[in-house]
C-alpha positions in Angstrom: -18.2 153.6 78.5 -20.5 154.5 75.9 -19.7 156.1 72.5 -19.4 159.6 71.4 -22.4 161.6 71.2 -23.0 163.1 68.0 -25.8 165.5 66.8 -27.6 165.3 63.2 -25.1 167.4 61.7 -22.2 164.3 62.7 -20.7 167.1 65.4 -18.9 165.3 68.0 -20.7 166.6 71.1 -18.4 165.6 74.8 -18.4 169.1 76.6 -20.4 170.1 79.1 -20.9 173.6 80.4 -22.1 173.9 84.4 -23.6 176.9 85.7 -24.0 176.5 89.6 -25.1 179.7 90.8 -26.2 183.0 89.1 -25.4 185.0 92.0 -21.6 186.8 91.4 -19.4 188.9 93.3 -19.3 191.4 90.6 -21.6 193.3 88.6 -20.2 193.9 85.4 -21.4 196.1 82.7 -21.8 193.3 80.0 -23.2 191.4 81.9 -25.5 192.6 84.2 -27.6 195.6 84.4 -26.8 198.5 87.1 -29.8 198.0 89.7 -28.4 194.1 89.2 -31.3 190.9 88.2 -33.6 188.8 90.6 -32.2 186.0 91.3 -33.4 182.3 90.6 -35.1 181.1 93.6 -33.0 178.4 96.0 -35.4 175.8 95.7 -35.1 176.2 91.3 -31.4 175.8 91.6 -29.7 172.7 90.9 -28.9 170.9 93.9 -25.2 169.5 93.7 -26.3 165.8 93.9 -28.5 166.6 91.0 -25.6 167.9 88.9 -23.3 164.7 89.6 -26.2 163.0 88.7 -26.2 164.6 84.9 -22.7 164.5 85.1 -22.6 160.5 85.8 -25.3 160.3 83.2 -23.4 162.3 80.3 -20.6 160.6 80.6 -22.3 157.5 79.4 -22.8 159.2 76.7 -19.1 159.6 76.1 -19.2 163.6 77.8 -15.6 163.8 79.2 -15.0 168.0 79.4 -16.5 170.0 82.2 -16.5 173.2 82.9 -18.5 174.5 86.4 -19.3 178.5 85.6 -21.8 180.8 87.1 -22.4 184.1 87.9 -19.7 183.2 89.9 -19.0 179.6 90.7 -16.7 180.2 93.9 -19.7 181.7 95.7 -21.7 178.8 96.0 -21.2 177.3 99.8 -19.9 173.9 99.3 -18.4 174.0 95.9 -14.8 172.4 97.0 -16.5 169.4 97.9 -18.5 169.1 95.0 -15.4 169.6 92.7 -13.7 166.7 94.5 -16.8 164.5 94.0 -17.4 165.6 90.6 -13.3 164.9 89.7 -14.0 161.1 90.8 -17.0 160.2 88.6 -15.6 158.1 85.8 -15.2 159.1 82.6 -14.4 162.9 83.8 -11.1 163.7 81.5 -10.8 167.6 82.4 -13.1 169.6 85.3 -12.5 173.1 84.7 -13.6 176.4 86.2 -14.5 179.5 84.8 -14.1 182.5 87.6 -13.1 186.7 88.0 -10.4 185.4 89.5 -11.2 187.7 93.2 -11.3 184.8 95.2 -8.3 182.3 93.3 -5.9 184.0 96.2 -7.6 182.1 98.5 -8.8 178.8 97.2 -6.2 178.1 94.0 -4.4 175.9 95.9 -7.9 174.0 97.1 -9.7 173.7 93.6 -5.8 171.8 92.5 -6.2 169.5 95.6 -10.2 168.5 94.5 -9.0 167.8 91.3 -9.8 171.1 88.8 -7.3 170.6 86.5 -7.0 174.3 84.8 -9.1 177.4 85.1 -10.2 180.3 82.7 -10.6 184.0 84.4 -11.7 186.6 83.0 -10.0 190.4 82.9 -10.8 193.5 80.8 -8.5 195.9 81.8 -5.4 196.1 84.2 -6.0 199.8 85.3 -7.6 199.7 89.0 -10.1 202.6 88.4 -11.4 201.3 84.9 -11.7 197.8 86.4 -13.9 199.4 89.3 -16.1 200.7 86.8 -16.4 197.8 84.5 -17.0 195.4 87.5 -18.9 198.4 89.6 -16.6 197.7 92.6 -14.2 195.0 92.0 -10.2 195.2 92.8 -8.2 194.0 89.9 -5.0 193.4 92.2 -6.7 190.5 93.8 -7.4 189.2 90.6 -4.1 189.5 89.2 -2.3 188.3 93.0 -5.3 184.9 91.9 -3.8 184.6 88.0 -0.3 184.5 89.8 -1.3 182.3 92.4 -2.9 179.7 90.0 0.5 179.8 88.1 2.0 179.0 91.7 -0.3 176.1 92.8 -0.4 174.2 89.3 -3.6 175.2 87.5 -2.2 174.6 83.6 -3.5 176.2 81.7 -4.1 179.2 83.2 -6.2 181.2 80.4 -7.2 184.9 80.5 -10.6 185.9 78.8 -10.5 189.5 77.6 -13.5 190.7 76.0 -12.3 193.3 73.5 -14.4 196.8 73.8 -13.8 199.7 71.4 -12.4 202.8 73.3 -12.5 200.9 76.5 -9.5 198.6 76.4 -8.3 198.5 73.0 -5.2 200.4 73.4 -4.6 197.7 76.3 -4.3 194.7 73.9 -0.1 195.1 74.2 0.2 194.6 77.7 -1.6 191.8 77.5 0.0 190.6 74.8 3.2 191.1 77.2 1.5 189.2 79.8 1.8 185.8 77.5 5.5 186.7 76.0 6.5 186.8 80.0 4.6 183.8 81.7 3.0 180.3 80.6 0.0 182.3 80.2 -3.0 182.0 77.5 -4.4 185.2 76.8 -7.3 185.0 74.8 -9.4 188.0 72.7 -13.2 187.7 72.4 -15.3 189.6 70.2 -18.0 191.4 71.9 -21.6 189.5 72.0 -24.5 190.9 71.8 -25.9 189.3 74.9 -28.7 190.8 77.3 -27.3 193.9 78.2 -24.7 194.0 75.4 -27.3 193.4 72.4 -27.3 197.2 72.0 -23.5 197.8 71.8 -23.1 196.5 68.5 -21.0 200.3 68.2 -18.5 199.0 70.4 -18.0 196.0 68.6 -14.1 195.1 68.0 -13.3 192.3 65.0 -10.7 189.8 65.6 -9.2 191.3 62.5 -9.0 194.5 64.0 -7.5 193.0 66.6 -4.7 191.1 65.2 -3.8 194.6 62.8 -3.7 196.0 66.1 -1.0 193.9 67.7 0.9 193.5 64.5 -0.3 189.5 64.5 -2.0 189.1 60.9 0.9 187.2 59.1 1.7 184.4 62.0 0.2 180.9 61.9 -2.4 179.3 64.6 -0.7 176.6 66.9 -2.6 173.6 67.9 -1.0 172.5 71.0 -2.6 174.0 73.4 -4.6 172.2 76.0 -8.8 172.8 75.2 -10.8 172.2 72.4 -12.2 175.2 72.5 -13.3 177.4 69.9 -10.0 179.6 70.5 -7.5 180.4 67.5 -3.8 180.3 69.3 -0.9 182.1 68.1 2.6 182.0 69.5 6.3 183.5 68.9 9.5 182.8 69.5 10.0 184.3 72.9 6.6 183.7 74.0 6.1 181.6 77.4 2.4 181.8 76.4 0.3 181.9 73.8 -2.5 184.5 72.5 -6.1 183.3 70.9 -9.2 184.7 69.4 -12.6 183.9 70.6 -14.6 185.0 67.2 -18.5 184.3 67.5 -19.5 186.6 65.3 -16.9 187.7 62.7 -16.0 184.0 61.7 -18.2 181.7 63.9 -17.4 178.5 64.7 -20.6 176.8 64.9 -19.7 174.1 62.5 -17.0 172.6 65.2 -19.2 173.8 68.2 -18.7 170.7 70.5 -20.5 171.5 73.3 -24.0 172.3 75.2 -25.0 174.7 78.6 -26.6 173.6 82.1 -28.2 176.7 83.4 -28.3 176.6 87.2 -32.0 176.4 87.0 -31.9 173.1 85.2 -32.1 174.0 81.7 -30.8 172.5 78.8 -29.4 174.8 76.4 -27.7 173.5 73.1 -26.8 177.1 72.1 -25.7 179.7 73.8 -28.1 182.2 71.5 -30.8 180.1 71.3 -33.7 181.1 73.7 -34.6 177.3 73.1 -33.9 175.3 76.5 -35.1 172.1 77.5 -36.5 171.5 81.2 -34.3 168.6 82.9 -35.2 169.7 86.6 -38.3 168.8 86.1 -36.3 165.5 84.3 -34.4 165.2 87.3 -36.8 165.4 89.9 -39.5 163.5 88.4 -39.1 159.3 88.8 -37.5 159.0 85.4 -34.5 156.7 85.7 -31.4 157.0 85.0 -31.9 155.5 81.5 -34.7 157.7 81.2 -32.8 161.0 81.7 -30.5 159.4 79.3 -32.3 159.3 76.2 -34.0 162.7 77.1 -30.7 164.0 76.9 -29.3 162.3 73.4 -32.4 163.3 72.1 -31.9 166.6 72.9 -28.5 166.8 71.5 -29.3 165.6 68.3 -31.3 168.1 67.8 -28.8 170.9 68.7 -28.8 173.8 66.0 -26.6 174.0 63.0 -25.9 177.5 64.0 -26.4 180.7 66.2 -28.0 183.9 64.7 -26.0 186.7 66.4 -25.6 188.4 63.2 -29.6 188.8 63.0 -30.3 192.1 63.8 -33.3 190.9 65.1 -31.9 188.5 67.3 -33.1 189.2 70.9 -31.5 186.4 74.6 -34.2 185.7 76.7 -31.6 185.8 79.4 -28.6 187.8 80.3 -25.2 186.0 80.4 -25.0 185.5 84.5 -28.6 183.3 84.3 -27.6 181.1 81.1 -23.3 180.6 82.3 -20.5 182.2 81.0 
């Protein structure tokens, strides 16, 4: 097994984020415009073999976190099987999904059995008509039947992602705070990004400061026991079956730990999430370049990751909106 990758600036670089489709289930307001996107032609997408095959590949360079994300990753036809083959390659420590959680009901039980160890699902709001809007159409109850369900079946840790929206779900932060005091659950805050269709709403921007004043959290330490890596600040009480986290990209970013880099399902290499910069490895991939070959096209790549994002730029503009790049 080869060594840890690092980049020039001596970060420790072994997680990998999968998009496999950018087609979702949902269209959600932050993420997708209302007349919806085109999407990436079949034949540009990432065939599954091709994705074990950077998989196999980046574990040699000591990789060992996975995360599959889309769009929506449960919509792609044969995704079961591919989990199970993906949770075999050596050198996979942790395969992890990202999903809305609307079809978890159904297949929780499956993605434990192909070897997903623990999956992160996003929810906004727990009021059904609010959640209809956000989503334009989706049924909240199915995602929280999948939350419960993934609880059931074995998925730990279950983490929520909420992203935190001024006047949308603010007064909403409490319940969900309630949802980690009552189950083993990790329920974590995110500060609104300004990507693609959210680069104009700086307005509704929430600060994890806020956010903590809001639920009475300022004066209680971070734990560092929960399962991840991540870029996620945990705090927990006495009482608490769960934990709750901030996600702060743009308040207090975390670039300086930033660990990992982004597979777009079109075969791009992107080493950070607001960087338009992406590197082509489908053409990598379905050129004859060896094994060795992709190889060094991809350390060379992360070495040259960037010391930072530039969110904060009022001038920043994505080339893409969040369902193409991968949540």
């Amino acid at each position: 097994m080869g060594k840890s990758m690092q980049d020039q600036y001596q970060r420790k670089i072994e997680y990998l984020r999968i998009s496999i489709t950018d087609r979702c289930n949902l269209r959600c307001q932050y993420c997708m415009p209302a007349e919806g996107v085109q999407w990436i032609p079949h034949d540009s997408i990432l065939t599954f073999e091709e994705i074990l095959r950077v998989m196999q590949i980046s574990t040699s360079l000591g990789f060992k976190r996975f995360r599959i994300t889309g769009g929506e990753p449960l919509v792609r036809a044969g995704v079961l099987e591919f989990l199970q083959k993906a949770s075999q390659i050596p050198g996979v420590e942790d395969l992890m999904i990202t999903t809305n959680g609307l079809l978890l009901p159904e297949m929780a039980g499956d993605l434990k059995k192909a070897g997903v160890s623990r999956v992160n699902i996003s929810l906004d709001t727990f009021h059904p008509e609010k959640f209809k809007e956000i989503t334009r159409g989706g049924d909240v109850k199915k995602v929280i039947e999948g939350i419960h369900r993934s609880l059931e079946v074995g998925l730990h840790p279950v983490k929520l992602n909420v992203v935190v929206v001024r006047d949308l779900n603010t007064h909403e932060l409490p319940r969900f705070m309630e949802l980690a005091r009552d189950y083993p659950l990790h329920v974590r805050f995110i500060e609104l990004m300004p990507i693609g269709v959210s680069s104009d709403k700086r307005n509704e921007f929430v600060s994890i400061d806020e956010m903590k004043e809001r639920l009475g959290l300022e004066g209680l330490k971070p734990t560092h026991d929960i399962r991840g890596g991540g870029p996620a600040e945990y705090i927990t009480s006495d009482g608490f079956k769960g934990s709750i986290g901030f996600i702060s990209a743009l308040s207090k970013h975390f670039c300086n730990t930033c660990n990992r880099v982004r597979l777009t399902p079109d075969g791009k290499l992107r080493l950070c999430l607001h960087s338009a910069k992406e590197l082509d490895f489908r053409s990598l991939l379905r050129s004859n370049k060896s094994d060795e070959e992709v190889k060094q096209a991809l350390a060379e790549a992360i070495w040259h990751k960037p010391a930072e994002h530039h969110m904060n730029d009022e001038a920043w503009q994505g080339q893409r909106i969040m369902s193409q790049i991968g949540g």
